[in-house]
C-alpha positions as CSV (number, residue, x, y, z in Angstrom):
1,X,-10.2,4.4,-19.2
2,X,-12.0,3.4,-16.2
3,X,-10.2,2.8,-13.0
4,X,-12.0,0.1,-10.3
5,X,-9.3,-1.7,-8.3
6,X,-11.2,-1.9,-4.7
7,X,-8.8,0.2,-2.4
8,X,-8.7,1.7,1.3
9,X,-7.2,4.7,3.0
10,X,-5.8,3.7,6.5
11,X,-5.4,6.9,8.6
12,X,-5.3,8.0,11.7
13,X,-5.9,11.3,14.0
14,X,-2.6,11.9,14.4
15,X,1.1,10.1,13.8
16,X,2.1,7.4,16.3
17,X,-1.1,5.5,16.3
18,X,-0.5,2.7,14.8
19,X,-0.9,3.6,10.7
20,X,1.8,1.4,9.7
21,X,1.4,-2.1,11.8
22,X,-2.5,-1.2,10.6
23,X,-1.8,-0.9,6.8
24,X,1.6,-3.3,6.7
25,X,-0.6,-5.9,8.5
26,X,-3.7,-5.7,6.3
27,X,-1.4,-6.0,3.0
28,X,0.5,-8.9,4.2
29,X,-3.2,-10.9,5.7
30,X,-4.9,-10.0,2.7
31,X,-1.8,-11.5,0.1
32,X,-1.6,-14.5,2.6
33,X,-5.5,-15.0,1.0
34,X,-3.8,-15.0,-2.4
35,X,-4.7,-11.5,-3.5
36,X,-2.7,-9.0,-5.6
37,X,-2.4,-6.5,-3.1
38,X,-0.7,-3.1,-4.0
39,X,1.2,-1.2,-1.5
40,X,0.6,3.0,-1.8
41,X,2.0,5.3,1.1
42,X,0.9,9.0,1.2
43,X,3.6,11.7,1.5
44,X,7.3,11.3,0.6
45,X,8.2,8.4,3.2
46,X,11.1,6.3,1.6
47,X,10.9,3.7,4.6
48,X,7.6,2.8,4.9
49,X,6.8,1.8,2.0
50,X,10.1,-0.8,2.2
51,X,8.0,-2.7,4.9
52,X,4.7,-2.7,2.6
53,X,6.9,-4.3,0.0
54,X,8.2,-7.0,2.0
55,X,4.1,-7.7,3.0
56,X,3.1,-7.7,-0.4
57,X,5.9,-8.6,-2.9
58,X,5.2,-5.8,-4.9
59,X,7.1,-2.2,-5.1
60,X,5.6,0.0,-2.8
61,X,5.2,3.6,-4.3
62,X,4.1,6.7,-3.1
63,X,1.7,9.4,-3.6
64,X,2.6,12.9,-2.6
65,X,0.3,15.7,-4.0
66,X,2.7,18.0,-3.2
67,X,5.8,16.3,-4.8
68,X,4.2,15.5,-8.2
69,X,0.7,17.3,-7.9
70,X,-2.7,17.0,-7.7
71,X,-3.2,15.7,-11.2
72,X,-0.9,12.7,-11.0
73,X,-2.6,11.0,-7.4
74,X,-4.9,8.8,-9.9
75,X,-2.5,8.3,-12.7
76,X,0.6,7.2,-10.2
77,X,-1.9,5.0,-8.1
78,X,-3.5,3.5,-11.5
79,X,0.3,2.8,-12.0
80,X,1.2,0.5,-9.7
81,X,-2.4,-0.7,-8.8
82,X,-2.8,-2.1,-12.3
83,X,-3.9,-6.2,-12.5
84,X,-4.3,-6.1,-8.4
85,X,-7.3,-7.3,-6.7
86,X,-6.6,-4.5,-3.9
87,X,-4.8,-1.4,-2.9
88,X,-4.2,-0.4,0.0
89,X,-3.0,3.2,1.3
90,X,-1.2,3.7,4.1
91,X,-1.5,7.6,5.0
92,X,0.2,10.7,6.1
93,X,0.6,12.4,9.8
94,X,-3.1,12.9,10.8
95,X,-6.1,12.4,8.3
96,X,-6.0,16.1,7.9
97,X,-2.8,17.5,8.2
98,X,-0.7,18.2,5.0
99,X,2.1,20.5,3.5
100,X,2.4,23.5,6.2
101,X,0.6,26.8,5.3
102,X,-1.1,24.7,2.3
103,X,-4.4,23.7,3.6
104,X,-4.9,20.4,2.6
105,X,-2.4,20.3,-0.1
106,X,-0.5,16.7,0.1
107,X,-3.3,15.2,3.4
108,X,-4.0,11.8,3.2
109,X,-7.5,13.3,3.3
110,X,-6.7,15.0,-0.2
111,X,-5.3,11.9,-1.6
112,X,-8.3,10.0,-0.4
113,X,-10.3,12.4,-2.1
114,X,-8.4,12.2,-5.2
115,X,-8.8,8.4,-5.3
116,X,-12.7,8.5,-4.5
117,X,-11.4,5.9,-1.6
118,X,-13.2,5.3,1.8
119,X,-11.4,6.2,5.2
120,X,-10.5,3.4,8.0
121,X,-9.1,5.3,10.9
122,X,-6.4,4.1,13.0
123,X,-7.8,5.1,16.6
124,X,-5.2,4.5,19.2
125,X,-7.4,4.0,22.5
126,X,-4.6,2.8,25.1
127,X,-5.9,6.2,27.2
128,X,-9.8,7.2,26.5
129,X,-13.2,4.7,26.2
130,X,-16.4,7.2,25.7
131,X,-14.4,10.0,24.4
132,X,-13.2,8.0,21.3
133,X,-16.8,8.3,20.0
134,X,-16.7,12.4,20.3
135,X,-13.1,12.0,18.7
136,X,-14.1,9.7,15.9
137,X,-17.4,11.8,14.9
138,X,-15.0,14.9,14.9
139,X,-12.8,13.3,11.8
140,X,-15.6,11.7,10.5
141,X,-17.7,15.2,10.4
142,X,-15.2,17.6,9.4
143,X,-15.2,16.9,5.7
144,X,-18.0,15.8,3.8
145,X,-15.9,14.7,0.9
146,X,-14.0,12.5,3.2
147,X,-15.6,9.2,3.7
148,X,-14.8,8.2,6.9
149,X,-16.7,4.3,6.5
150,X,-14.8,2.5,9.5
151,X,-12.9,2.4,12.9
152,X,-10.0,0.1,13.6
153,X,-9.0,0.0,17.3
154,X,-5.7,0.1,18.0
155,X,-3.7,-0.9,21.6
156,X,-6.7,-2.0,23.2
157,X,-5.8,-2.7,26.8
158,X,-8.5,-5.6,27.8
159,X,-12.2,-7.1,27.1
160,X,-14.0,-4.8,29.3
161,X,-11.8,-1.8,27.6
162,X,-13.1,-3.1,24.2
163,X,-16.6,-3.3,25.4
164,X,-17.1,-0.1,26.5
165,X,-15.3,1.4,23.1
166,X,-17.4,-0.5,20.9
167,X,-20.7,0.8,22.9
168,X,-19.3,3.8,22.7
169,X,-19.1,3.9,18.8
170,X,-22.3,2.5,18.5
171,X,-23.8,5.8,18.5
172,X,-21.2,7.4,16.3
173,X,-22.7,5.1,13.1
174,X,-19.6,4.6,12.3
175,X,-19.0,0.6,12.4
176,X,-15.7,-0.7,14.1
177,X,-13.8,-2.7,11.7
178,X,-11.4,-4.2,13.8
179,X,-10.0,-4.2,17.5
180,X,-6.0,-5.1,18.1
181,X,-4.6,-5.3,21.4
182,X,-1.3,-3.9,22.6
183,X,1.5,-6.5,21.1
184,X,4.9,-5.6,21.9
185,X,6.1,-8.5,18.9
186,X,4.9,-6.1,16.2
187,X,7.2,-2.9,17.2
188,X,10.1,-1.8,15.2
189,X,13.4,0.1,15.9
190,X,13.4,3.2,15.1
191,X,16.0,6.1,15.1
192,X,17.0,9.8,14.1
193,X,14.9,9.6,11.2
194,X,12.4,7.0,11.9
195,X,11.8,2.8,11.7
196,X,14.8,1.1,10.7
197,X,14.5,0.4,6.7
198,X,14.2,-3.6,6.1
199,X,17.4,-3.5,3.9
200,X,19.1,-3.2,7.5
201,X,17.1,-5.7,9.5
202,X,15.4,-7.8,6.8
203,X,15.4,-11.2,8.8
204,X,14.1,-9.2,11.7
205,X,11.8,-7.6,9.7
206,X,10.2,-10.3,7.7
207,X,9.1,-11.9,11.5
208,X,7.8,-8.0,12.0
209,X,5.6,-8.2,9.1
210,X,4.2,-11.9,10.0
211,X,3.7,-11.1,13.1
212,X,1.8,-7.5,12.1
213,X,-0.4,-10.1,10.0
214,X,-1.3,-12.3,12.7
215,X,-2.4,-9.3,14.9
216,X,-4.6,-7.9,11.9
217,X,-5.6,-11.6,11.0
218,X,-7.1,-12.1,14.8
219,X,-8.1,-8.6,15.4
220,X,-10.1,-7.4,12.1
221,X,-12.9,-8.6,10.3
222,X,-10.9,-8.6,6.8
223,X,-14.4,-9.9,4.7
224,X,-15.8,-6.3,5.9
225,X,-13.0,-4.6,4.9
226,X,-12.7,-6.0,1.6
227,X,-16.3,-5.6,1.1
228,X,-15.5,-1.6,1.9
229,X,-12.5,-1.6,-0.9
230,X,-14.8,-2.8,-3.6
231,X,-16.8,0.0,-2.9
232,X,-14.7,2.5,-4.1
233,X,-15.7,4.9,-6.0
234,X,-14.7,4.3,-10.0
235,X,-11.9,6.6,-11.4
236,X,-11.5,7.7,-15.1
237,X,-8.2,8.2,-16.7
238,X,-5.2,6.8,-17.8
239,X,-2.0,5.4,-15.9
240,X,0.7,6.8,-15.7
241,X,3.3,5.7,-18.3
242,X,7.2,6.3,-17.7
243,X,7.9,6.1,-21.7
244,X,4.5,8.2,-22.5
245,X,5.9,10.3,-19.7
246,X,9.5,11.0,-21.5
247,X,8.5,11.4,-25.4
248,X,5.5,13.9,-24.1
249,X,7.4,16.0,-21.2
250,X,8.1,19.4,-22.3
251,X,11.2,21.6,-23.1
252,X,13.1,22.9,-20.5
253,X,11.4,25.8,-19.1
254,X,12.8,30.0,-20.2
255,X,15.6,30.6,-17.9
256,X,15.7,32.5,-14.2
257,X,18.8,33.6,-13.5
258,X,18.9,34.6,-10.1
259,X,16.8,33.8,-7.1
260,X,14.9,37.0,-6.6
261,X,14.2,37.0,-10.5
262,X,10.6,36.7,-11.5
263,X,9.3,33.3,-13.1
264,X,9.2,32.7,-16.8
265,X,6.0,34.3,-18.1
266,X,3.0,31.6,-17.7
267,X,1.6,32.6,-21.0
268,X,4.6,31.2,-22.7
269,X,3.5,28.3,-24.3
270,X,6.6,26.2,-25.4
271,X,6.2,23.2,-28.3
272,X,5.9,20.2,-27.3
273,X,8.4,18.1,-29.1
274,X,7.3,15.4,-31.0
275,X,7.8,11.8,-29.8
276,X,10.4,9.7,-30.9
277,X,11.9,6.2,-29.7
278,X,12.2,6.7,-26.0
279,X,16.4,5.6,-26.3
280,X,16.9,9.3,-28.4
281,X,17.2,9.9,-32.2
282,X,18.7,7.8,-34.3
283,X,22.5,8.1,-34.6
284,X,22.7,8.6,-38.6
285,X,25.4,6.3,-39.1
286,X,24.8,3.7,-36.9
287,X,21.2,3.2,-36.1
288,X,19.8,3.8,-32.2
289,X,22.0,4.8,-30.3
290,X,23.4,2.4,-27.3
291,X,21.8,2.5,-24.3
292,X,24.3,4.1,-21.9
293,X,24.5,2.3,-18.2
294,X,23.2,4.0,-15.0
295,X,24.5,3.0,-11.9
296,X,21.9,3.5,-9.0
297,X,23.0,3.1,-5.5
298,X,21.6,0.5,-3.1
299,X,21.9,-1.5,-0.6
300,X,21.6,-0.9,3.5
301,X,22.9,2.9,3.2
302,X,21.5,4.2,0.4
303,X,17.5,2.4,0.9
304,X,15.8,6.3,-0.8
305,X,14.5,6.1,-3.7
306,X,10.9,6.4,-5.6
307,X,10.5,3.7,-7.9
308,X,9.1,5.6,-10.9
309,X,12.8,7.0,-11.1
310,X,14.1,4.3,-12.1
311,X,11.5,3.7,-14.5
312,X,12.0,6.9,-16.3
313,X,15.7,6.4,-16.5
314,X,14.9,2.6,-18.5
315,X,12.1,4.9,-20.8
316,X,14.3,7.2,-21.8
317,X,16.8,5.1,-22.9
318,X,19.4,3.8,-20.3
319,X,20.9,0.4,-19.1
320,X,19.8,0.7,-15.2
321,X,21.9,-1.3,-12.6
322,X,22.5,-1.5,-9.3
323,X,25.3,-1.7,-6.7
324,X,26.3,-1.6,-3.3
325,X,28.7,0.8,-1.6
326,X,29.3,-1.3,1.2
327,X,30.1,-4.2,-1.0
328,X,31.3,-3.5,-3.9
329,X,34.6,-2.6,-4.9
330,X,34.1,-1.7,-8.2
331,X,31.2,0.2,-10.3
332,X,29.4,-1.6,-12.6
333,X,31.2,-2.5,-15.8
334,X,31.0,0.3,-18.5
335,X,29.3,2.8,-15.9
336,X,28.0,5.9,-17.3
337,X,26.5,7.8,-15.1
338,X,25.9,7.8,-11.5
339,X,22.5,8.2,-9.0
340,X,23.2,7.8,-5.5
341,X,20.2,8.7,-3.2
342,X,18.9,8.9,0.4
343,X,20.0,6.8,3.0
344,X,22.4,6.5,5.9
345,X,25.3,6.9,5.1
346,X,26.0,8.8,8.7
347,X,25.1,5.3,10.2
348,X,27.7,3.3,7.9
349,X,30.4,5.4,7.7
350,X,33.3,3.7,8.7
351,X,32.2,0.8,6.1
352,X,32.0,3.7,3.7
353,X,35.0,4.6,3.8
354,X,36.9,1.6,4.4
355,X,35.7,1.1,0.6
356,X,38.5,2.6,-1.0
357,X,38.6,1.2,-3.9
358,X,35.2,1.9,-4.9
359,X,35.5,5.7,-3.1
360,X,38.2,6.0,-5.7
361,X,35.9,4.9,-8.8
362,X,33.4,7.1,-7.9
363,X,35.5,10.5,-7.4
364,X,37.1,9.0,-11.4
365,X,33.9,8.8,-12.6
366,X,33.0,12.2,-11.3
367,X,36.1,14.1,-11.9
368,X,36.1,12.7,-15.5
369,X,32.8,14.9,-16.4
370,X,30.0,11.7,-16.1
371,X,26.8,12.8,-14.7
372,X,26.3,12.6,-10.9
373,X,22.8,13.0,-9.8
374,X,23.0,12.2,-5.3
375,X,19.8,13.9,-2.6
376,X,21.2,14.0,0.7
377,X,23.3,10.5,1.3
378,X,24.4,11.3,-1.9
379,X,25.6,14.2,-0.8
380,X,27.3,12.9,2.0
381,X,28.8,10.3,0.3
382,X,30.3,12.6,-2.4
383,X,31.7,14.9,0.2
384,X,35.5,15.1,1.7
385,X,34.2,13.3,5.0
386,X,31.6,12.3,6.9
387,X,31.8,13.2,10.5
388,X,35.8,12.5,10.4
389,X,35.8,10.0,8.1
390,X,36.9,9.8,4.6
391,X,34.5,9.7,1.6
392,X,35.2,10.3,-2.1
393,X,36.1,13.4,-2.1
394,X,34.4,15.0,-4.7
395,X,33.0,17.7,-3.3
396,X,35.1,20.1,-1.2
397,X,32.3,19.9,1.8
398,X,32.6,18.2,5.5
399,X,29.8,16.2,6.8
400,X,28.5,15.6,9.7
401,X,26.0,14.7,12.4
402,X,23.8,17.3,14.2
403,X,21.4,17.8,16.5
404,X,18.8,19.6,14.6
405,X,16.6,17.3,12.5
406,X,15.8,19.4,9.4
407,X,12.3,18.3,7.9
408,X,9.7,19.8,5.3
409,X,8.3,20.6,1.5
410,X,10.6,22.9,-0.5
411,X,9.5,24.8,-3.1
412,X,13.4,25.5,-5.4
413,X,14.3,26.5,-8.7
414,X,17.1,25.1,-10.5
415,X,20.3,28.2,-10.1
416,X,22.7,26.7,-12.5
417,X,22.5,24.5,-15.7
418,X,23.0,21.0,-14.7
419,X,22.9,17.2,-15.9
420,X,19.4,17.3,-14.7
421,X,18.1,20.7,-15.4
422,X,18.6,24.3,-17.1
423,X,18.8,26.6,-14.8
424,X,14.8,28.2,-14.0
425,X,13.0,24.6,-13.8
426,X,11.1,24.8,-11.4
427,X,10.5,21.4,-8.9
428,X,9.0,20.7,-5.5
429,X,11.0,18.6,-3.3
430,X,11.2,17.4,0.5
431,X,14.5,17.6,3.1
432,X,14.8,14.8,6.2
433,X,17.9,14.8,7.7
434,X,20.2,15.3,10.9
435,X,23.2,16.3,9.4
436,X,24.8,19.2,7.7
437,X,27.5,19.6,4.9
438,X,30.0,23.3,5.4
439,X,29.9,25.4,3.1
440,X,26.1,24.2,2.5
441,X,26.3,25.9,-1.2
442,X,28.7,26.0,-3.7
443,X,30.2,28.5,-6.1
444,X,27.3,27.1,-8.9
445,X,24.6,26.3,-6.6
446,X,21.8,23.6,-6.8
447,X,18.9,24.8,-6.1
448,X,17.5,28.2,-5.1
449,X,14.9,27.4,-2.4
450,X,11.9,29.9,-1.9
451,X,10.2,28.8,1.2
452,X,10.1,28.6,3.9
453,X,13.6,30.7,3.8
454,X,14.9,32.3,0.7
455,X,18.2,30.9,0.6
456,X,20.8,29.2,-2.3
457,X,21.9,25.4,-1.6
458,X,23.6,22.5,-3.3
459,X,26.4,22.2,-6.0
460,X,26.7,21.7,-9.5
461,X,30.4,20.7,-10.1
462,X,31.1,19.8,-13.8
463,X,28.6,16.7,-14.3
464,X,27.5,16.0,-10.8
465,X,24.3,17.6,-8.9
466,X,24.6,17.5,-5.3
467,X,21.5,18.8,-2.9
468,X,20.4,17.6,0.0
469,X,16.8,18.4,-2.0
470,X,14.8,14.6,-2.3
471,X,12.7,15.1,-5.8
472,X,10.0,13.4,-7.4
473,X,11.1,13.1,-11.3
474,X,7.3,11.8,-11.8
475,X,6.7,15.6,-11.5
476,X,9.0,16.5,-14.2
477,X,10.3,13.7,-17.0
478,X,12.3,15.7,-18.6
479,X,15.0,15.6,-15.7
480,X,15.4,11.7,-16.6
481,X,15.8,12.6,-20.5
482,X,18.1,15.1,-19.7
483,X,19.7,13.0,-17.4
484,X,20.6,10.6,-19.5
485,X,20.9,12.2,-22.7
486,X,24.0,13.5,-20.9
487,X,24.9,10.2,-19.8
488,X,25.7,9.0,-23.5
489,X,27.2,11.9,-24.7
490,X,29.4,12.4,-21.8
């Protein structure tokens, strides 16, 4: 299979440069032309790629190299790029910076690399004229691989200021692309973790996006640009596939009890098992087997969550629906099993909690053995209270705000058999948050993380598995089988 959707990378030197109004306001100008435009964002960003979804109509969906690996960039983009007329790829930090002590290991420069894309970089100018030339050369040199093929000015301060940057770049050969001026319409909020997701502003946030489209509209030379996305490079392979994904993922992996223990033996070659109907076996009496219903979290505090989740959940069998915690009273009628993910929960807690009846339906749900899969809000929800004030008491943990922002790529193993793993499976995952949760382990612990600090975190409490760990299920399928193999026989 060949893979030719025209796409660009939008990057940038460093974060804070503009990335986002860039890339949001290039999706929404370019579907305002009529074009299928697919939204991508590099790295494990839940927020982001909210705002490219409200540009574009589309999911957005990210590609982290270090969440799913290398070998699933092409696949995951092929994904969600398939029947568009363009992608576009919002990236990471700086072009070059990636997972800390990894070299380039999950850079938008990687990814860019992966996807045989060429480069537009997000130059933020508001303070330099001649130097952006030196600056520009610098990213454009440093890789070879990288195809740096255009310059978009960003916070331009007046027509002279533009002049002398575009004489500047002149002699840089590389050609400037566009050229926006400093518009104080486009900003967004942003808090403890960054922009405020559109779930919580969406109004607000659809007149953000227009306006981010007007700026790109005026300010780029979109015929260029589109002429640079249909030179991509082609890509062979095959998409990704969330049912291929289920029936092919392996068994679960030989166990590790401990942290310090050594890894399974990576000569062991385990069977796959042979596909079958992506619902389970057939029940011998009665045919397939129903469908058992997943209740995912939504809403404004619980916005976290990579789409190809839910997408394994439906492969492998299950009834997926939604609800909200700040609305709804009840779960979903003939509720399985449970996913609550990332959010803000800290931000909405009085709401949270004023939600008793629905506090209470979750802790029956729980307590009555269902499977519970909640990263970080989840967490938080699930807890006694959150900074003072009731949740649903599942967990015996306390919640609350802090100063210190913890942020960065884990690399865990799974400590105790779970609804979503045996214990020794082996998964890469990602921590963003402000708060903390006492004790921050339980008795049966979640996850054992190996770097950067060797330390044990998370519970595993009858059905439900608790972690303040964010994981990419893309990276291993057999979580969502497991998942909700439990969930019907529960």
């Amino acid at each position: 299979m060949v893979i030719s959707v025209p796409r660009l990378v939008i990057a940038a030197p460093s974060s804070g440069s503009g990335k986002t109004t860039v890339a949001t306001g290039l999706m929404a100008a370019f579907a305002s032309r009529g074009l299928a435009v697919s939204p991508h964002k590099v790295g494990p960003d839940y927020i982001d790629p909210g705002y490219h979804a409200l540009a574009t109509g589309r999911v957005g969906r990210n590609l982290d190299a270090y969440l799913c690996g290398t070998e699933l960039i092409a696949p995951l983009f092929a994904h969600g790029a398939h029947g568009c007329d363009l992608a576009v790829v919002e990236g990471v930090m700086g072009l070059y910076d990636g997972a800390a002590g990894e070299g380039e290991l999950a850079s938008t420069a990687q990814v860019a690399k992966l996807l045989r894309a060429p480069v537009v970089l997000v130059v933020d100018a508001s303070s330099q004229s001649r130097s952006v030339a030196a600056l520009v050369h610098g990213f454009a040199s440093w890789d070879p691989e990288v195809r740096v093929a255009g310059v978009i000015l960003n916070k331009v301060g007046s027509s002279r200021h533009e002049e002398m940057l575009r004489e500047a770049l002149d002699e840089s050969g590389v050609p400037v692309l566009g050229c926006l001026r400093r518009a104080a319409q486009v900003d967004t909020p942003a808090r403890h973790l960054g922009l405020v997701p559109v779930a919580e502003r969406r109004s607000d946030a659809v007149d953000a996006v227009g306006a981010m489209a007007e700026q790109v509209r005026r300010g780029c030379d979109l015929d260029a640009l589109y002429a640079l996305a249909r030179g991509a490079g082609e890509l062979s392979g095959a998409a990704w596939d969330a049912a291929e994904a289920v029936v092919s993922s392996p068994p679960p992996p030989l166990p590790v009890p401990t942290l310090g223990a050594a890894p399974p033996d990576p000569r062991h070659r385990p069977e796959r098992p042979r596909p079958q109907t992506p619902d389970g076996l057939k029940d011998r009496g009665t045919g397939l087997r129903a469908a058992p219903r997943i209740a995912v979290a939504g809403g404004a505090a619980f916005t976290f969550s990579y789409a190809e989740h839910a997408e394994l959940l439906t492969a492998a069998g299950a009834e997926v629906v939604t609800f909200d915690p700040l609305r709804d009273e009840q779960l979903p009628d003939g509720t399985g099993g449970l996913v609550i993910g990332g959010g803000f929960p800290e931000v909405y807690a009085p709401e949270l909690s004023a939600n008793e009846p629905l506090r209470k339906a979750v802790a029956e749900l729980a307590f009555g053995g269902a499977p519970v899969a909640a990263e970080c809000a989840g967490l938080l929800y699930l807890s006694r209270e959150l900074d003072g004030q009731p949740m649903c008491g599942v967990l015996d943990v306390s919640a609350r705000m802090s100063e210190r922002l913890t942020l960065g790529y884990r690399d865990a193993v799974a400590v105790s058999d779970s609804a979503l793993a045996v214990a020794g499976t082996r998964m890469r995952g990602h921590e963003f948050h402000r708060t903390v949760v006492e004790p921050g382990a339980g008795a049966a612990p979640a996850w054992g993380v190996r770097a950067p600090e060797r330390r044990v975190e998370g519970f595993v409490q009858q059905g439900v598995h608790a972690s303040y760990l964010h994981t990419h299920w893309a990276s291993q399928p057999g979580v969502a089988r497991r998942f909700v193999e439990r969930c019907r026989t529960s």
